[in-house]
N, C-alpha and C positions, 0 to 999 in steps of 0.2 A: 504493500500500500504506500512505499515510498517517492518520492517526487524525485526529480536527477538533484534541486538541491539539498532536499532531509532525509534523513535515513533514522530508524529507530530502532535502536538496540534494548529488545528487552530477553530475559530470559524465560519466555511465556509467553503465547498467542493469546489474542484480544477473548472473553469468554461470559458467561451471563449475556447480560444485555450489554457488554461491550460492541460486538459485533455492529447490532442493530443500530445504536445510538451514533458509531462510526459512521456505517453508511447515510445514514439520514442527515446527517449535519453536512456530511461533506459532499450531498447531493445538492444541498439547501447551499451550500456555496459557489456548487457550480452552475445552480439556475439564477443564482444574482440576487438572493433572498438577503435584506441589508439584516435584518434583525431574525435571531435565533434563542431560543429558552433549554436548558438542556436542565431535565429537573435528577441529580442525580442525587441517589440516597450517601450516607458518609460510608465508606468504607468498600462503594460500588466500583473504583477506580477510576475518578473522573480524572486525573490528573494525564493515563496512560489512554483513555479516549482523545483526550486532548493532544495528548504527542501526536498520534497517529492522525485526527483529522489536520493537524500541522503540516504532517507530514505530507497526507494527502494534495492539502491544497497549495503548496508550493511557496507561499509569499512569506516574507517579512513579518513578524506578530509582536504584538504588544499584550502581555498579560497584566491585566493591571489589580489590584490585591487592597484590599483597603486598611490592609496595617503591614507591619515589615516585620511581624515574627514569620505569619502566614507567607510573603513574599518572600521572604529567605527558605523557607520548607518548599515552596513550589518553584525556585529555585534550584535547589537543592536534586526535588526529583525531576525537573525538567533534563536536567547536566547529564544523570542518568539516562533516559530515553533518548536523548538527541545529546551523546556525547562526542561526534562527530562534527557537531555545529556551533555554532556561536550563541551560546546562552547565558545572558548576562542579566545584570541584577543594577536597580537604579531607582534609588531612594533617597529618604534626603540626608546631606550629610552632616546633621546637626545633634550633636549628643545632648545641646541643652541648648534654646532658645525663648530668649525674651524679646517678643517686638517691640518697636518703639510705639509708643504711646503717649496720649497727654486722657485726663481725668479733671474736666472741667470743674466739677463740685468742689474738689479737694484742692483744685489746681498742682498738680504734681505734673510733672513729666517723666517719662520713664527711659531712659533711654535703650537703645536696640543693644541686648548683650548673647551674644555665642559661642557656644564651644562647636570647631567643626572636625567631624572623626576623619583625617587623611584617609583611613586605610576606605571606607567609603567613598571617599573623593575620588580613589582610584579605580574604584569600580564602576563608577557612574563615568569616568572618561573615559573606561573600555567599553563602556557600551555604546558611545555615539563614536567610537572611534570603529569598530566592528559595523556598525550602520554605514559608515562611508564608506567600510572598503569589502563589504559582503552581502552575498544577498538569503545567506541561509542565518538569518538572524531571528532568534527570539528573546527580547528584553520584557524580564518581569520585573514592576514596578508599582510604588505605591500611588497616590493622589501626588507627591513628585511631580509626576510627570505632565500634569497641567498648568505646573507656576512657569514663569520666564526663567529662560535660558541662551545662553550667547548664540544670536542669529549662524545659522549652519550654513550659510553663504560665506561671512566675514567669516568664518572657524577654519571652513575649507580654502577659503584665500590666504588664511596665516601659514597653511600645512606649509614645514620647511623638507623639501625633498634634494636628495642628493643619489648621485647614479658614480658608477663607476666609469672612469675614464673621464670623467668632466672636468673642466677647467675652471678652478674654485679655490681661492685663497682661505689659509685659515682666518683670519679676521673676520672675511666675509662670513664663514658660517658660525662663527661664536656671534657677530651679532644678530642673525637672525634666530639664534637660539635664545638668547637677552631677549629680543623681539617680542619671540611666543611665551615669555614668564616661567624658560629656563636659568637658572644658578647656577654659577661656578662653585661649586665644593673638591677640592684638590683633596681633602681630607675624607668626607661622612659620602661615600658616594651610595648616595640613594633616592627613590624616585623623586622625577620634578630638576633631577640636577644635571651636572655636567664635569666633566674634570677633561684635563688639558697636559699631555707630557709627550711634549717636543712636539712633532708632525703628526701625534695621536689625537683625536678625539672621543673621549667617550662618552654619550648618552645614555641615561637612563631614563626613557618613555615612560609621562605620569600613570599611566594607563598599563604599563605593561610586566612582565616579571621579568625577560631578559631584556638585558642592553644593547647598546649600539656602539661599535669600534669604527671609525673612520678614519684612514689610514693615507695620509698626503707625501706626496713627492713635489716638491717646491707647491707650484698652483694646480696641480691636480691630484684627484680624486684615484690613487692608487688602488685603494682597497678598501669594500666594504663587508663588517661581517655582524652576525648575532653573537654575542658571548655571554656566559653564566656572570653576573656581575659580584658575586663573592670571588669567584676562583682566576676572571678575564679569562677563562678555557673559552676556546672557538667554538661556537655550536654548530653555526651554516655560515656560507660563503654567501653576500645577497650583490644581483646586480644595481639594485636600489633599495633605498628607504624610506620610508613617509612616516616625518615627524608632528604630531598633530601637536599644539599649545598644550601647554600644563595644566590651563584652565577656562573653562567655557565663555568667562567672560574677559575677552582679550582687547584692547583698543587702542589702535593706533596713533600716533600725535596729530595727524591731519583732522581725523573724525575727532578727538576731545576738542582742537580750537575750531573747529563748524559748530559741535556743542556747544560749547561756552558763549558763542554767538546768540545762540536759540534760550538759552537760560536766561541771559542776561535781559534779552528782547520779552519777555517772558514776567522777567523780576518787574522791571519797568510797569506791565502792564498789572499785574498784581498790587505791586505800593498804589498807583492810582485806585484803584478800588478798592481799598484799604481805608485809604485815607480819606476818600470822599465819603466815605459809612463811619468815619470818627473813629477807627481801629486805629489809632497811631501806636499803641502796645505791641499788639501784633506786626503792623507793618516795620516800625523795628528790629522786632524778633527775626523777622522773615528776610529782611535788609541784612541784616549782621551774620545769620547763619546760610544764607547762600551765600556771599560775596566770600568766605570764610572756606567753602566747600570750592567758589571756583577755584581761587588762588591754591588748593591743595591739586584740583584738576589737571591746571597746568604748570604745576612746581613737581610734583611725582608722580600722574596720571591715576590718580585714584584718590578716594576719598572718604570718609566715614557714610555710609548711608547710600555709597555709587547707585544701587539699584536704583535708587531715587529720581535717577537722572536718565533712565532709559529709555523712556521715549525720543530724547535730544539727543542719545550716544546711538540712538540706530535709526535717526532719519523718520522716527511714525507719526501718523497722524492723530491728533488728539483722537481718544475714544476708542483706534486700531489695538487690536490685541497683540501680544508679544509675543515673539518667538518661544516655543519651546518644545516639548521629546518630540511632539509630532512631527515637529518639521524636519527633524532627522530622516525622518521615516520617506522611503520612496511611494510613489502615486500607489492607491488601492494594498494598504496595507492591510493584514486581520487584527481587529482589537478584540480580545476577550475579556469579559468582567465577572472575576470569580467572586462569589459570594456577593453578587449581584443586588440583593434585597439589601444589602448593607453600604456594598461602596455605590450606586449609581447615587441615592440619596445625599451621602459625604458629597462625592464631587460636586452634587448642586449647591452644597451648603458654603462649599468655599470662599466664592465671589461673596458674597452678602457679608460673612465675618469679614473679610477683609476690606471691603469698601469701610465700612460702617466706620472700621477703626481710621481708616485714612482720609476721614471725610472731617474727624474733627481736629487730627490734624494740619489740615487746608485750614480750615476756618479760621483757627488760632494762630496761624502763623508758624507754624512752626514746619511746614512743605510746603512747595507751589503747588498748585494744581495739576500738574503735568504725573505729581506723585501716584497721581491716583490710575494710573495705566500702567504699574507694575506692581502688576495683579493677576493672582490665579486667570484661565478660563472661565466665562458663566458657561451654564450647562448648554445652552443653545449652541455656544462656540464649538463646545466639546463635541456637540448630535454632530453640526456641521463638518469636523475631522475625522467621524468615522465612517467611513463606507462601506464597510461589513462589520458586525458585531455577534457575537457569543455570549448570551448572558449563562452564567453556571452556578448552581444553588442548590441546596438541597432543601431552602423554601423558597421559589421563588416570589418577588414582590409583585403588587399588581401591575407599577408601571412596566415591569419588560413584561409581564405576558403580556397587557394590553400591545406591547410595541410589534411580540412576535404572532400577534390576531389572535391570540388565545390560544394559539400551538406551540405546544412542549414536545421536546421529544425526554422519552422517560428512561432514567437506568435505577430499576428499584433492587434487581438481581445481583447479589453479588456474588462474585465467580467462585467465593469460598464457602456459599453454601451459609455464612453468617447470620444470624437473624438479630434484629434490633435489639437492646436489651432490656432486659424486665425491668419492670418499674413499681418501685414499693412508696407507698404515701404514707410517712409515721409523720407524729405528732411534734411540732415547736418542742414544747417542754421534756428538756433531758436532751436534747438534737446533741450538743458539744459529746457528754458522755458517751450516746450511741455510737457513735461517729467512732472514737476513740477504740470502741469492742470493732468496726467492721474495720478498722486502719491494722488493730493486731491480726486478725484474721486474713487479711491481703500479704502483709509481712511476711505470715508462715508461709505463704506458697511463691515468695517472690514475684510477688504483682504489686503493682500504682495504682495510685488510687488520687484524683482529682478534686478539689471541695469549690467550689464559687460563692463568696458572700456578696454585700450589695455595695460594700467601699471598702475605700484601701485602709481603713481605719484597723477595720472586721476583719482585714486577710492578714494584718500583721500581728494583730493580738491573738488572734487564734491562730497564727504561727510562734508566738511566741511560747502558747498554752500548751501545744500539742509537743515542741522542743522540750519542756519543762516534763514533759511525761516520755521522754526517753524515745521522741518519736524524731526520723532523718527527714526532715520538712524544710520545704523554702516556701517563698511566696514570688508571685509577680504582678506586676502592675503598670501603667505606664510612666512612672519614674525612672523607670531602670530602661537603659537604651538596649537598641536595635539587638547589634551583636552578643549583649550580658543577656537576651531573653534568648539568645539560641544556644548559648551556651548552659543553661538553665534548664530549659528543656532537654535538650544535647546531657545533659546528667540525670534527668529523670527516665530519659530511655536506660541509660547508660547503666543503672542501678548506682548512680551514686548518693542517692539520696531516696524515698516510699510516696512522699505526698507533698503536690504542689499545689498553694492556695490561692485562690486568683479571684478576677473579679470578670470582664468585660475580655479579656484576654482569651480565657478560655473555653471559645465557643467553636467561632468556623472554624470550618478546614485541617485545625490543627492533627496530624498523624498521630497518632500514639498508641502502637499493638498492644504493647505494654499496661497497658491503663484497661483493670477491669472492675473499675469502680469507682461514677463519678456522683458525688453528694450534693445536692443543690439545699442550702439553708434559705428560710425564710421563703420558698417556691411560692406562697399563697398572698406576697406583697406582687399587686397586679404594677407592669409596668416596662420598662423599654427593656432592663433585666431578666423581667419575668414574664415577657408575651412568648405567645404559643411558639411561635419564629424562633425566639430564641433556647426555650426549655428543648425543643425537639434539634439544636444545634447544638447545648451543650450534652446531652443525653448522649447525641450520635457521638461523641468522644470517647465514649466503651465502648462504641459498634463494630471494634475490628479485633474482641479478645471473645474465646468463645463463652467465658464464662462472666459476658459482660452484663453491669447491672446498674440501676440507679437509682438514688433516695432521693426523693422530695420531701424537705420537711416539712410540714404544711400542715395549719390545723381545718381549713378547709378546700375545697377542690374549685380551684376559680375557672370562670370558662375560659382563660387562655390554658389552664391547666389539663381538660376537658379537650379541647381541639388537639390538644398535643399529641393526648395519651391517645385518641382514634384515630388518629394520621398513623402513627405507631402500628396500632393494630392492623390498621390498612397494610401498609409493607409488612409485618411480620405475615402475613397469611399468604401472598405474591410470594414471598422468601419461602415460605414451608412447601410449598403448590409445586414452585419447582423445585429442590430438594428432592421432595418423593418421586416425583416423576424423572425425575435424571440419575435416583439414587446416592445423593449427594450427603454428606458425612462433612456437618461445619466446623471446620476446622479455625483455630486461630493466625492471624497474620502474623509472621516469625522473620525480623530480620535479623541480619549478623552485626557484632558491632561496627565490621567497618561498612554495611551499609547503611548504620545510621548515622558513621561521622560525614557518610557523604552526603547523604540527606539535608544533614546540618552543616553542607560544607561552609557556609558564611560565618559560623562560629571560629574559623581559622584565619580570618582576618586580622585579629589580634591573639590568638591562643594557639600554641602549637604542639601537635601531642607527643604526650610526656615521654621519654625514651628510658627503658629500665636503665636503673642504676649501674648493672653490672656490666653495661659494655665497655667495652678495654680496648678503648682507639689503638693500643701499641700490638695488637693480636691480630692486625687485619691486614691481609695479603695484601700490599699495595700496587703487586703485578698485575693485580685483578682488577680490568678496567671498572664491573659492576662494583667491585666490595669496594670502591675504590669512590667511585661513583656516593656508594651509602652513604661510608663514612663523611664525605663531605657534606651530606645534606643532613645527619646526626648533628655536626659540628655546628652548622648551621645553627639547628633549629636552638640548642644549645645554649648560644651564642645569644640571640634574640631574644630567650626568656630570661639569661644573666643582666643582660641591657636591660628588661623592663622591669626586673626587682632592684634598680642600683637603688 
């Protein structure tokens, strides 16, 4: 079912209602059908229906995730079924972020403060970098991927390319690499840099994990090669290289003084209507802090708050949207939206928080107006960018089925014969204790076991309650960043810890064979927590162990409660139907540890795994180009965990 550019590497043919849902989707693509609903149950394999209609349909895909543990898991198992392709991961790369703001009542100002995670940054520039130069590409990403980003026109005009045999002074290519927001580091040579010894040049590609050797003979281009950039070993010989900038948003000195033009003409007109409304406070404010930002503009080409200035750094017209992942993307790309009932709503929500905040900014003086166009997409933008779509769910919402005219194609079958898991209603009072007898019980047999309360208050004190009774428990939330929640889970497969307590977290998508038993407290508070949508999303989290089950604690049965448990029932009787009939024996979903490090391969972005103690670097045949090979990347890894505990 593979296309000349995807190919799927599984160890297993498509099965259940794989098959079916395969054909129909990738029928519904080849008739030109823009909207599609794929209603599939958790644990049915929607992830490996999705490689293969991928695969099928041939184009360029954007999977878009509406948080980034779930886009790092599907991730994770894309790299698996299309390991032969470019599949990349593109989120956002901020470990902590405060926007700027102002608080008229209080009159406070807040100013914009961030932490940005490199090793994300390098991810997210290997994904529009794989866009330029591939056409077997799929980037999973989260709501990311609708804010602005550095026009893919001006990105592809910075690419610094170099060929062998060309006639190319070193000066000339050190400043082109300064140019694209490369650094000379002689010393720390690591991604974003460059180092320089004699007629060498060596780059390290933001984007990439091996380097670049550029090799001159007076003004020419001698020799170009890939090398290991710990060891400078040769990997390949290359006739050329394509250098893309370090970072998306790149700008040249011609385009900042044309901006600074459009700012200034801009300021002008703003002080006037400022001043004529008796705002001379403001008008002030907004006098002093632009004129402040140009002179940083054109003193070091950037400035606190540059986004601010985007419309004027890329030539748009008031009210035009801004570049961004889409326009990486070649004509009639596939967008997919997993867990669909969740993120298409998010995406719409974006534009409105973000205007709202930037609108009293404007008023107060503290942006121009122009601020207010770097800015997510509205959804209408969004409808307008996709021209084929995938909605994927195992409930879907009403907007995509209205989109897809009320037609779903259904995967309720899972191929392991698995049936949904049982579901027990006990009482509020005593929940903690209970909890605590079915947490020892899961222990003895080496299984997880999941809890969800209703804030992060509830999940740490009762991680703190259940620690105090001798239980290996974490929590999660959205405190804790990107990669610390894959590495979290990535330990609760892992057995390195029994029970993860969570809130909002864990519902969609998330894998977990491991997990045969998830506790839902307080199930009878009706609400965005507790609607049917989501009880029968965190339920499906024991759906792929065979001995999976779940508590509700609840002193009454609320009708989201109600709708849940007979949708339930609805699939477990489809699940048993065929069972009997194919003779089917449900087994549980069993992976190995290294296919769940690879599942969670995003967890290695910052964490490297551990290497036993007892290996004896002076024991290893060093005529052995493999063992030879190892030990270097032992030393490595080694090396990298000493650096990050100094």
């Amino acid at each position: 079912m593979s296309s000349p550019q995807f190919e799927v590497v599984a160890p297993f043919e498509p099965a259940g209602d794989q098959p079916k849902a395969i054909a129909e989707l990738s029928a519904g693509l080849l008739r030109g059908d823009k909207y599609q609903t794929l209603l599939g149950v958790t644990g049915s394999g929607k992830t490996m229906t999705l490689a293969h209609t991928i695969a099928a349909h041939g184009r360029p895909t954007l999977v878009l995730s509406h948080n980034k543990t779930l886009a790092a898991q599907l991730y994770g198992e894309l790299r698996q079924f299309l390991p032969k392709n470019a599949v990349e991961y593109f989120v956002s790369y901020y470990d902590y972020y405060q926007p700027e703001a102002y608080v008229p009542s209080t009159d406070v100002y807040i100013e914009k403060d961030a932490s940005i995670n490199q090793d994300i940054e390098s991810l997210r520039l290997r994904a529009t970098s794989s866009l330029m130069e591939r056409q077997d590409v799929v980037i999973v990403a989260t709501v990311s991927a609708i804010y602005g980003l550095g026009d893919p026109v001006e990105y592809r005009k910075l690419m610094v390319t170099v060929e062998r045999g060309e006639q190319r002074g070193r000066d000339n290519i050190l400043a082109d690499l300064v140019r694209i927001q490369y650094s000379r580091n002689d010393v720390s040579f690591e991604q974003g840099t460059f180092r320089v010894r004699g007629d060498s040049i060596e780059v390290f590609p933001a984007y990439a994990e091996q380097a670049i050797r550029i090799e001159l003979w007076g003004d020419e281009v001698e020799r170009v090669s890939k090398i290991n950039p710990l060891t400078g070993e040769t990997i390949a010989q290359l006739d050329r290289c394509a250098i893309y900038p370090a970072k998306h948003f790149v700008t040249q000195r011609p385009t900042i003084e044309r901006a600074v033009k459009a700012i200034r003409a801009e300021l002008a007109e703003r002080l006037t209507e400022l001043k004529s409304a008796g705002k001379l406070l403001e008008a002030q404010r907004l006098e002093s802090r632009t004129n402040f930002d140009i002179e940083m503009l054109l003193e070091v080409g950037t400035c606190a708050g540059i986004e601010n200035y985007s419309r004027h750094l890329t030539a748009r017209q008031a009210g035009e949207r801004p570049a961004c992942l889409f326009d990486y993307f070649p004509p009639e790309f596939l967008v997919v939206v997993d867990e669909s009932h969740v993120s298409l709503p998010q995406i719409g929500g974006m534009f409105n928080g973000d205007r709202a905040r930037k609108t009293t900014l404007v008023e107060y003086g503290f942006r121009l107006p122009s601020a207010l166009d770097n800015r997510p997409l509205h959804f209408d933008e969004f409808m307008a960018l996709t021209t084929q779509m995938i909605s994927l769910s195992a409930t879907p919402g009403e907007f995509e089925l209205r989109l897809s005219g009320g037609v779903i194609v259904e995967q309720i079958i899972r191929p392991t014969g698995l049936i949904d898991p049982t579901v027990d209603v006990r009482p509020v009072r005593g929940q903690v204790d209970d909890l605590l007898n079915e947490i020892h019980a899961r222990e003895a047999v080496h299984e997880r076991v999941l809890v969800t309360t209703l804030t992060k208050r509830m999940s740490e004190d009762l991680t703190d309650y259940l620690q105090q009774h001798g239980i290996r428990v974490r929590y999660l939330h959205s405190d804790i960043d990107a990669i610390e929640r894959m590495e979290i889970l990535r330990g609760l497969r892992l057995g390195d810890f029994d029970v993860l307590v969570g809130i909002n977290l864990l519902r969609e998508g998330l894998d977990l064979p491991e997990v045969s038993l998830v506790a839902i407290l307080d199930a009878d508070q009706e609400g965005f927590l507790r609607s049917d949508r989501s009880l029968v999303q965190t339920i499906g989290r024991a759906a792929r162990n065979v001995n999976g089950k779940a508590i509700l604690y609840a002193d009454r049965i609320t009708g989201s409660m109600q709708r849940a448990l007979d949708e339930m029932d609805r699939r477990r009787a489809i699940q048993r139907e065929y069972n009997e009939v194919h003779g089917i024996t449900p087994r549980s979903i069993i992976k190995s540890m290294d296919e769940v490090r690879l599942a969670t391969h995003v967890a290695d972005a910052r964490t490297e795994r551990p290497e036993p103690r007892d290996a004896a670097p002076a024991r290893v045949d060093l005529r052995d180009p493999a063992k030879r090979a190892a030990l270097v990347a032992t030393l490595e890894r080694q090396m990298r965990s000493a650096a990050a505990n100094l």
